[in-house]
C-alpha positions as CSV (number, residue, x, y, z in Angstrom):
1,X,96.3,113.2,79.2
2,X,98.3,110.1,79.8
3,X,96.2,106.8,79.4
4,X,97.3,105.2,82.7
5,X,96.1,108.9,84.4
6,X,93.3,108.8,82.7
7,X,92.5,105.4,83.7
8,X,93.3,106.0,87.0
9,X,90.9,108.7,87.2
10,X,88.0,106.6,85.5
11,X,88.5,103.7,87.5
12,X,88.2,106.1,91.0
13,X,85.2,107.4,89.7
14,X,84.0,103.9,89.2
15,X,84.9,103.1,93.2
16,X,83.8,105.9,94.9
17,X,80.1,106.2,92.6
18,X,79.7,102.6,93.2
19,X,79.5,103.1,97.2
20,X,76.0,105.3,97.4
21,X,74.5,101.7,95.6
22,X,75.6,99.5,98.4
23,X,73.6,102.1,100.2
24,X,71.0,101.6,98.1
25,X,70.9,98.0,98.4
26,X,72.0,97.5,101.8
27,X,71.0,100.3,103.6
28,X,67.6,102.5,104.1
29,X,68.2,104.8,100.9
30,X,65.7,102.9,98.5
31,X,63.1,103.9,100.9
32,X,63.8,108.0,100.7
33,X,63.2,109.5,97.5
34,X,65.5,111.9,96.4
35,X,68.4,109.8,97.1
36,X,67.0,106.3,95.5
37,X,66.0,108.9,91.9
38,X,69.8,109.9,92.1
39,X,71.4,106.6,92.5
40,X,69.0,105.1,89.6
41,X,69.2,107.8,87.4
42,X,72.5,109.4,87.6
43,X,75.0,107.6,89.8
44,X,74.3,104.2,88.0
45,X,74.5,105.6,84.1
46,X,77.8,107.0,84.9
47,X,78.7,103.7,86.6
48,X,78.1,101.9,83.8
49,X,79.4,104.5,81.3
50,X,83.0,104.4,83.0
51,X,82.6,100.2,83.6
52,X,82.2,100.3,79.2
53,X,85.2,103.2,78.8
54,X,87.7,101.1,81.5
55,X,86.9,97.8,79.5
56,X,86.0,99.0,75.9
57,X,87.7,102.4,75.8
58,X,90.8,101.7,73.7
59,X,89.0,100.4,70.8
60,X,86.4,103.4,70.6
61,X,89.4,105.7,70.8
62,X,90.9,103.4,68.1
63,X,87.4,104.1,66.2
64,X,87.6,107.6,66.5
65,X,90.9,108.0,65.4
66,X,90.1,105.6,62.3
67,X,86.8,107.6,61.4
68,X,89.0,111.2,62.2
69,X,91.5,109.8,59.5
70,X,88.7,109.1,56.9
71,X,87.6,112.2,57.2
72,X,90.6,113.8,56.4
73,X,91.6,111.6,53.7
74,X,88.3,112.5,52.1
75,X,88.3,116.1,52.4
């Protein structure tokens, strides 16, 4: 995958996870249970997760390739 798709596909899933928190803090879902568990618990982690990958992600791909090639070389 191309990185500008790929980043394009991150940075949607950033937007559109990011709405069910302004419910969340704005509107009556911290008050229901299921949906406040699910905002705290999965929709925030992966929030975060793509926030790191979007600003961070280059270098850990750099990382991985770095670590990939060690491993080779030592083999």
């Amino acid at each position: 995958m191309k990185a500008h798709i790929e980043r394009k596909i991150i940075r949607w899933i950033h937007i559109i996870l990011s709405i069910p928190i302004l419910g969340y803090i704005y509107g009556p879902v911290a008050a229901l249970t299921y949906p406040a568990l699910a905002v705290k618990f999965v929709f925030l982690p992966i929030i975060i997760l793509s926030g790191f990958w979007l600003w961070k992600g280059s270098l850990v791909k750099k990382w991985i390739r770095k670590s990939a090639d060690r491993k080779r070389v030592l083999k």
